[in-house]
N, C-alpha and C positions, 0 to 999 in steps of 0.2 A: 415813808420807810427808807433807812440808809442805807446805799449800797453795800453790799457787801465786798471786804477789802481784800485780795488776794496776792498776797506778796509770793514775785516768782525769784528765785535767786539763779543769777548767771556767774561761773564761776572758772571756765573755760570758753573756748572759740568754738568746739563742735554743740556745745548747749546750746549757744544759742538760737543754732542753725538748726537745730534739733528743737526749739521750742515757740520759732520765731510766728507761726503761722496760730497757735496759742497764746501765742502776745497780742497779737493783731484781733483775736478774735475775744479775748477779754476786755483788750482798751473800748470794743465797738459796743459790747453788750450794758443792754442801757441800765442791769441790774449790779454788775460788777465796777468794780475799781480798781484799775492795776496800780501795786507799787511794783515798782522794778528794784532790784537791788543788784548792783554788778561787784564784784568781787574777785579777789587770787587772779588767778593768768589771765583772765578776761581786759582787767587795766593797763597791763604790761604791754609795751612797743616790744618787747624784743621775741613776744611769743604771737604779736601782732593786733594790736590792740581791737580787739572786738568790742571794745567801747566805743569806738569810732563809729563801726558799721550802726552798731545799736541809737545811739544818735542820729544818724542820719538818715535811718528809716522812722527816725519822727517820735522816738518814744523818751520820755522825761525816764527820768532815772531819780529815785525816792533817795536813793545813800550807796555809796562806794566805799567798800570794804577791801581796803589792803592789808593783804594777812601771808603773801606769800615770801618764806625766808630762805634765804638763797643757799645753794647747796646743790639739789636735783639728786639728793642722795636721801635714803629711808627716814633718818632721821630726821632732816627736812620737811619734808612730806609729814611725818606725825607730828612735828611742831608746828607745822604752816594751819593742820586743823585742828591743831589744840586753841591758836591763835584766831580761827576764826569764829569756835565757837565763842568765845570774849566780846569780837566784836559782833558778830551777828546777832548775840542776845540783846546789845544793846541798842541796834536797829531794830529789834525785834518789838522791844520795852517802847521806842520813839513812834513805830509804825500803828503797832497795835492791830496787826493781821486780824482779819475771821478765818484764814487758810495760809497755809504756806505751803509754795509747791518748791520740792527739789527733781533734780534732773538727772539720772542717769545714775555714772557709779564712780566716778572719779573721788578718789579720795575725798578732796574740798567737800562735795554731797554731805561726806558725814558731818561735818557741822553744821551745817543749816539741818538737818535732821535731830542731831544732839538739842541743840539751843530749843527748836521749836517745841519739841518733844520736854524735856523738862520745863519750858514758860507755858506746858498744859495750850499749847495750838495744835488744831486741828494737820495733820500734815498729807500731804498730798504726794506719791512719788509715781512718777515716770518712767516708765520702763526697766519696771520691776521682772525677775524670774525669771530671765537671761541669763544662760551659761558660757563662760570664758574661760577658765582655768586658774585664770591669774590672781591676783591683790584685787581684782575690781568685784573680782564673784563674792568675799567678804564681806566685801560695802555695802555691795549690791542688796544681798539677802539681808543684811546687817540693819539696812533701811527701810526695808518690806518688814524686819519687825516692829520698827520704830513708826513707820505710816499708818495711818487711818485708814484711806482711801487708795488705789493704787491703777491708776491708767495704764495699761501694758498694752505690748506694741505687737503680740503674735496668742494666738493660741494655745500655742506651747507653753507660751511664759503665762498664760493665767493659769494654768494646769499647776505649773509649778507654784504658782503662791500660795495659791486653795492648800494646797500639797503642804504648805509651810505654817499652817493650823489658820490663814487667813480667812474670816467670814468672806463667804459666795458675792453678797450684797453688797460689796463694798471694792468687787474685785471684777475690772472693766477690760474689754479690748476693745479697748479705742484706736489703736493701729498708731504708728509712730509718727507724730508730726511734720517731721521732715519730708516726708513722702507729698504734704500738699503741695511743695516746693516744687519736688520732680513732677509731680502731676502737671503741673503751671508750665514748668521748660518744657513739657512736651508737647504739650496742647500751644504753647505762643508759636515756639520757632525751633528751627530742628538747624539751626547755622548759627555758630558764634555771634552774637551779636555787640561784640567790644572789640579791644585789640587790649588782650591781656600785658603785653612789657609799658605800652602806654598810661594805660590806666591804673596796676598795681606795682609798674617798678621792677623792683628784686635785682636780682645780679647773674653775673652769666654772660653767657652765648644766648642770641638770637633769633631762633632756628625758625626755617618755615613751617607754620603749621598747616599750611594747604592742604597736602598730601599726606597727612595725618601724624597723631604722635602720641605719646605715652604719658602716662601723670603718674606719679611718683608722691609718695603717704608712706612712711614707716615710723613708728613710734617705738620707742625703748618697752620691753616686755618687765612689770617692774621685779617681779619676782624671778627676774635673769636680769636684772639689771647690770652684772657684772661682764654679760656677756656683750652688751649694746654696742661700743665700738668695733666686736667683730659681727655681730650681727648687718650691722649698716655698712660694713666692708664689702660683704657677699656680693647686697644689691648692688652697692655701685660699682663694683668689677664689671658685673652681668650687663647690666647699663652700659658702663664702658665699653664692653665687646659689643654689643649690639649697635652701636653709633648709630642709633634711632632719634629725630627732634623729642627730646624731654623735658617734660617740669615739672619739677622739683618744689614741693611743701617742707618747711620746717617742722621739727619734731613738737608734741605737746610737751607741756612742763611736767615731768615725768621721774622717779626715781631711775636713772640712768642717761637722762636726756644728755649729760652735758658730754657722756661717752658718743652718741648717735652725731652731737654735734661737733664734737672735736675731729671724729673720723670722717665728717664730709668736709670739714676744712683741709684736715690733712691731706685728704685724696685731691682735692681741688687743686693742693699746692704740686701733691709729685705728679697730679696728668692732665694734660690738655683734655679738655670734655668741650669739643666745639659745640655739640648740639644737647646740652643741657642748662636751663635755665630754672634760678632757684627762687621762691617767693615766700615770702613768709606768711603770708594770710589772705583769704582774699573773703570777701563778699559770698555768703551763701548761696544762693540763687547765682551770683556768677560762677562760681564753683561748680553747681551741677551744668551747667552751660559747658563748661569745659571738662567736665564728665563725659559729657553725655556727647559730644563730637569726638574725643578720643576713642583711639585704639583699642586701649587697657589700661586699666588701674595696678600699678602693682605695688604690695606693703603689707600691711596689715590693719590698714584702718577701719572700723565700723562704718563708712560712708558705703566702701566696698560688700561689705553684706547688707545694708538696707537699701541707701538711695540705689545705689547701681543694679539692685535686686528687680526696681522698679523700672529703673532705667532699660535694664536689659544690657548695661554694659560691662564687656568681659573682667574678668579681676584674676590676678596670681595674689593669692593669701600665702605672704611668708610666714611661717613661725607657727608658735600655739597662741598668739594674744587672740584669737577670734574662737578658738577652741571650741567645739559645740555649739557655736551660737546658728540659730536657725538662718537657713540660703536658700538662693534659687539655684537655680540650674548655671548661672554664670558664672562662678567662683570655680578654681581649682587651687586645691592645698598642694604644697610643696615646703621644702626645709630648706636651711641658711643655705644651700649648694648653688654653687654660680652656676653649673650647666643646667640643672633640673629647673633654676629662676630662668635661663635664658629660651631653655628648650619649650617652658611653658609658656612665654609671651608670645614666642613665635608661634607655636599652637592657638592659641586665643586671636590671638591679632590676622588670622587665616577665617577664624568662624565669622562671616559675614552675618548672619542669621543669629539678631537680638530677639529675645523673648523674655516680655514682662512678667514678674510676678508679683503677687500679691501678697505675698508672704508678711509684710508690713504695716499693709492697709493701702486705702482707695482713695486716702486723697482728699479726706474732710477731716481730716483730725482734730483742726485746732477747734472748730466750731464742736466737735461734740463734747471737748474738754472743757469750755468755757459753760455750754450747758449745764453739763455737770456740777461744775463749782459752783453756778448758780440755784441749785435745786438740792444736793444733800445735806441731809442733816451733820450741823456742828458738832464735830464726837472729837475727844483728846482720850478715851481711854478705851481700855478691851481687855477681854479673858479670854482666855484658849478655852474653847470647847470641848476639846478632845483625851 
């Protein structure tokens, strides 16, 4: 009997790191077939090419889909997935999946959902029924209607699928893959084990991180995309005043991104930042390492309410892009205001006393997902019940 084929599409840098321990655990399974298909910001150096990492953790990659059209503005963004859906049907026609799984809710998502979905393939989506506020809650739900099957990452979120006329049977919490990751950095070693300007570069200052220091994740909000260069002003004032050892993550490929990214060049040009250092990408599993020895997370990135949820490390959520979405106890919301982002690090970076939750999952993710795909039944179609 033939393997069954499961084509997973990676289409940004937080996917992957989001779906890597799911990669790992299809390639092993002696009934599945992984194709990999990498795609949009994922190939791009200047968003830091997570092709790189994905290669180097040993995985062949089936086709590379470049689809992303330059801009970082709305139109953009629905051209970039008008264009993927073109090329990913036709990886899809070459591959000839028994599954396709998408990831998360980033724009790109919608055309590997689109394509698979009209080439009648069974679709698979990750981390469905997640509340944000933003462009991504469209997608999001947008692709829970379009999905077969649907692995979600909390309780909440299968409540809300079911909720969205989805059959029971077909609707899992499987806890979010990422979290095998943080499981692994906790249980290996609780001490940086690199020297991050070494090994990833970037540009900047220096700074010791002995005596600890801050990580820095802010993304343009895309339905305030207008607002993004004053949004990334706020924090790095806040940043600025606190002359704490920081560092600094590049924005995702995002409708306003090139606002988030003009306004950290600009500020870089009018002020000396001795103790900030900026990187554009780094290694997964390296990433929560340096999570997970820092102070605080501050921005608005999804790593912040999941991995760090597990982590138990502190986070200042600027903004609404995390809006509603399920937390632990280490997250504190706060707005664009420089004192209330500064008042609130300094408050977090004081609480000694991490505590993990679960909110996510335990830490086997990928293994029950590769089950999965290997055991349900082929379905491309459905009726609402209700």
């Amino acid at each position: 009997m033939a393997k069954r084929k499961i084509a997973v599409v990676i289409t940004a840098r937080p996917s992957y790191s989001r779906i890597k321990t799911a990669l790992i655990a299809i390639k092993e399974h002696p009934e599945l077939e992984l194709q990999l298909v990498v795609a949009a910001s994922a190939l791009l150096d200047r968003y830091g090419s997570a092709v790189n990492y994905i290669i180097q953790d040993g995985f062949d990659i089936a086709a590379k889909v470049f689809n992303v059209l330059e801009g970082e503005n709305l139109t953009a963004a629905a051209k970039t997935t008008g264009i993927g859906i073109l090329e990913l049907s036709t990886v899809f026609d070459n591959l000839k999946p028994d599954i396709v799984v998408t990831i998360a809710d980033r724009f790109e998502t919608m055309a590997t959902a689109i394509a698979a979905s009209y080439m009648n393939i069974p679709l698979a989506h990750i981390q469905g029924g997640e509340v944000t506020g933003n462009i991504d809650e469209k997608v999001r739900h947008s692709i829970t209607k379009l999905a077969d099957y649907h692995f979600v990452a909390s309780e909440n979120a299968k409540e809300r699928v079911i909720k969205l006329g989805e059959n029971p049977d077909f609707v899992f919490n499987t806890g979010c893959p990422s979290i095998d990751l943080a499981k692994q950095v906790i249980e290996e070693n609780n001490i940086l084990p690199f020297d991050a300007y070494e090994k990833y570069g970037g540009v900047g200052a220096k700074p010791d991180l002995d005596k600890g220091y801050l990580v820095v994740m802010q993304h343009p909000v895309t339905n305030e995309y207008q607002d993004s260069r004053k949004h990334i002003e706020s924090t790095l004032q806040a940043i600025h005043e606190l002359n704490k050892p920081t560092l600094w993550f590049w924005p995702n490929v995002d409708a306003g991104a090139d606002g988030t990214s003009t306004g950290i060049r600009a500020f870089r040009e009018k002020y000396t930042l001795p103790n900030v250092h900026f990187f554009k990408n780094m290694e997964g599993k390296d990433f929560l390492y340096l999570l997970h020895n820092s102070d605080c997370l501050i921005g608005n990135s999804s790593v912040g309410i999941r991995e760090c949820a597990y982590l138990g490390v502190p986070v200042v959520n600027i903004g609404s892009r995390q809006n509603r979405r399920d937390r632990g106890t280490n997250v504190v919301d706060v707005t664009y205001d420089v004192e209330a982002i500064k008042n609130a690090i300094l408050d977090k970076i004081q609480d000694k006393e991490r505590k993990s939750s679960p909110v996510y999952g335990g830490g086997n993710t990928g293994e029950i997902i590769a089950g999965l795909l290997e055991k349900l039944p082929l379905k491309f179609h459905k009726t609402i019940e209700y």
